[in-house]
N, C-alpha and C positions, 0 to 999 in steps of 0.2 A: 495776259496771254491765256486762253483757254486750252485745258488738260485735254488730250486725246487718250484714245487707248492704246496708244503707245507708252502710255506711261505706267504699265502694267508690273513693274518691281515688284518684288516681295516684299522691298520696307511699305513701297506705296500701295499695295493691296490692302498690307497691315493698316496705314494712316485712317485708308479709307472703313476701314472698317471698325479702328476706333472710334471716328468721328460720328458714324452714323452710330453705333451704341451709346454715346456719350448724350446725343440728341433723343433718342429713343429714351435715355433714364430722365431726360429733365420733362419728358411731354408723356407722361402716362403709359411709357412702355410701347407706346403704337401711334404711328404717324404716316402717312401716306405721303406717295412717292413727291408728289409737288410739294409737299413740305420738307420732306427732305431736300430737295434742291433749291428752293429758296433759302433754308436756314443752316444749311453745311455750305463747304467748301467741298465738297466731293461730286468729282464730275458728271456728270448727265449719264455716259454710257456706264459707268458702275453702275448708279439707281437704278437705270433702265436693266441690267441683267442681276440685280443683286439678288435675284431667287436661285441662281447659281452656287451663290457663297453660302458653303456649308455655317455659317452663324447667323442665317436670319428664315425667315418661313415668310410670304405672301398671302392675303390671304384668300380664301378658296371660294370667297365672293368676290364682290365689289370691285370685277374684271380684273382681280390680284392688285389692285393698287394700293396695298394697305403693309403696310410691312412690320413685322416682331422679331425679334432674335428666339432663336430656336430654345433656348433656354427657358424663359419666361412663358413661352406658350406650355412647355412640359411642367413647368413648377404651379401654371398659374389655370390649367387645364382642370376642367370636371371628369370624374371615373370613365367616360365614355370619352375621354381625349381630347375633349372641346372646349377652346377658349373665347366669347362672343364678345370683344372690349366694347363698349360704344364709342361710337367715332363722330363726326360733323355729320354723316346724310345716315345716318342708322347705324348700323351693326357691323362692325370685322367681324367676319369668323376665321376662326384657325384649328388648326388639328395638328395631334403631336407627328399622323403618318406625312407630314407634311404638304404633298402632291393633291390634288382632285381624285385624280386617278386611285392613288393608292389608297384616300380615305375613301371613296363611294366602295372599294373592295373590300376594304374594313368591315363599313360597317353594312352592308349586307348580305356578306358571306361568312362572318364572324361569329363568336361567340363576345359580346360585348366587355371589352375591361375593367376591370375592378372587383369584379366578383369573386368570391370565394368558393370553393367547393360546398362547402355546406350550404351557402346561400343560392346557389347552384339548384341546389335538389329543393327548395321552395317554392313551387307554382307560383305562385304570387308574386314572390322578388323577378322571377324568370321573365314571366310575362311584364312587366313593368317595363326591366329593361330590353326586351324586345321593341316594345310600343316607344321606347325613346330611341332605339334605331329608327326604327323606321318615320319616324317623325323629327328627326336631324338629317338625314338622308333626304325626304324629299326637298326640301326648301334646295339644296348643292344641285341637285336632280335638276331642277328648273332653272337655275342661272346657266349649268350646260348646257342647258336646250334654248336658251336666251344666247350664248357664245356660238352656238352651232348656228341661229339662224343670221348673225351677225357673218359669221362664217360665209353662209351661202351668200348673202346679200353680197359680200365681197372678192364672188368669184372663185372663192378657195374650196372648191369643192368637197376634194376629194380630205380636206381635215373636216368639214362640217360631215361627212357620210360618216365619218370612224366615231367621231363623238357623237354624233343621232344613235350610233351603234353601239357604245357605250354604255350611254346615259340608258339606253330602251332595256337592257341588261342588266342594270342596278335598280332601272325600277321596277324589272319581274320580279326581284331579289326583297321590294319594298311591297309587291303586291300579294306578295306571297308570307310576308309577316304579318301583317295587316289583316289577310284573311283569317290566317290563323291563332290571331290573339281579339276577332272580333270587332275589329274595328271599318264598318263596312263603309264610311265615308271614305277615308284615305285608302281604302280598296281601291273603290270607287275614281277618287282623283288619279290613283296611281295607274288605275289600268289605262284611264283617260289619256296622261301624259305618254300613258307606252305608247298608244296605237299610233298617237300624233307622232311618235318617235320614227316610227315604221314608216307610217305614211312618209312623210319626210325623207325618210332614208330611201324609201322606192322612187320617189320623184326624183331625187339627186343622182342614182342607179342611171334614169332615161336621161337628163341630162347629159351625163357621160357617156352615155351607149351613143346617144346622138352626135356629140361630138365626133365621135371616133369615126362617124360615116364618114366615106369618100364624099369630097363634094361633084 
């Protein structure tokens, strides 16, 4: 008999969320969502929402289908908060701010973590880790603008406008580091990706204005 989510107990949240940790320490800490459902007994609609449960992180590529426990990603993370496990088709990424959202704000409005005050006042260390913002930032940058045109393509408008309007906003954030530690290629990309951003978000604007007309 297959589990519903009705079966939402507090012993059975707990079940499920040992089982998927218990899997996650025999396979490298990081497994993605159809391996979890093949290799657990824990139901489909847990997996499917388990970025919910404050014990695991998704990760902020690979359209979230990658999953870690919140733990691991912060013990197992570089100074800039970043955990990149390799997987079967490339790369997890994870972040200790957990979200998209909350790491693109991270790290391009931030002053980057791990730094000390004294290392702080060294140009050299500064700018280093500037250029690794901004060079972790874009790669997240492009996979939302990869979800945004997924987005429109499926009708869902009005989510693909807010993340074109996001994404164009983290990368002024990326184009603006970029300029200012010299780096004029990823300037360059990044102003690239903005405009495409905009343009984008203007089309989607007509879209909806049109709809709205009386017919």
């Amino acid at each position: 008999m297959f589990s519903t989510e009705s079966d939402t107990s507090q012993d059975t949240v707990e079940s499920h969320k040992i089982a998927v940790r218990e899997y996650l320490l025999a396979h490298g800490e990081v497994a993605s969502k159809d391996e979890l459902r093949a290799g657990t007994d824990v139901p489909a609609w847990y997996i499917t929402q388990i970025a919910s449960q404050d014990m695991f992180y998704t990760s902020l590529n690979q359209n979230s289908e990658y999953v870690a426990s919140k733990h691991v990603v912060g013990r197992r993370s570089t100074h800039d908060g970043f955990w990149r496990p390799e997987v079967d088709d490339g790369v997890a990424v994870f972040h200790r701010k957990e979200t998209t959202k909350a790491t693109l704000k991270h790290l391009a409005f931030t002053r980057p973590s791990g730094l000390t005050a004294p290392e702080a006042r060294t140009e050299s260390i500064e700018k280093r880790a500037r250029t690794g913002v901004a060079m972790a930032t874009l790669p997240i940058a492009e996979d939302q603008m990869q979800r945004a045109y997924e987005e429109f393509e499926n009708g869902e408008f009005k989510t693909s406008l807010q993340r074109f309007q996001n994404t164009a906003t983290v990368l002024e954030g990326v184009h603006t580091i970029a300029a200012d530690v010299g780096l004029e290629e990823l300037r360059s990309e990044a102003e690239a990706y903005m405009e495409s951003c905009e343009n984008n978000a203007d089309e989607i604007r007509d879209v909806l204005a049109e709809n709205k007309k009386p017919e």
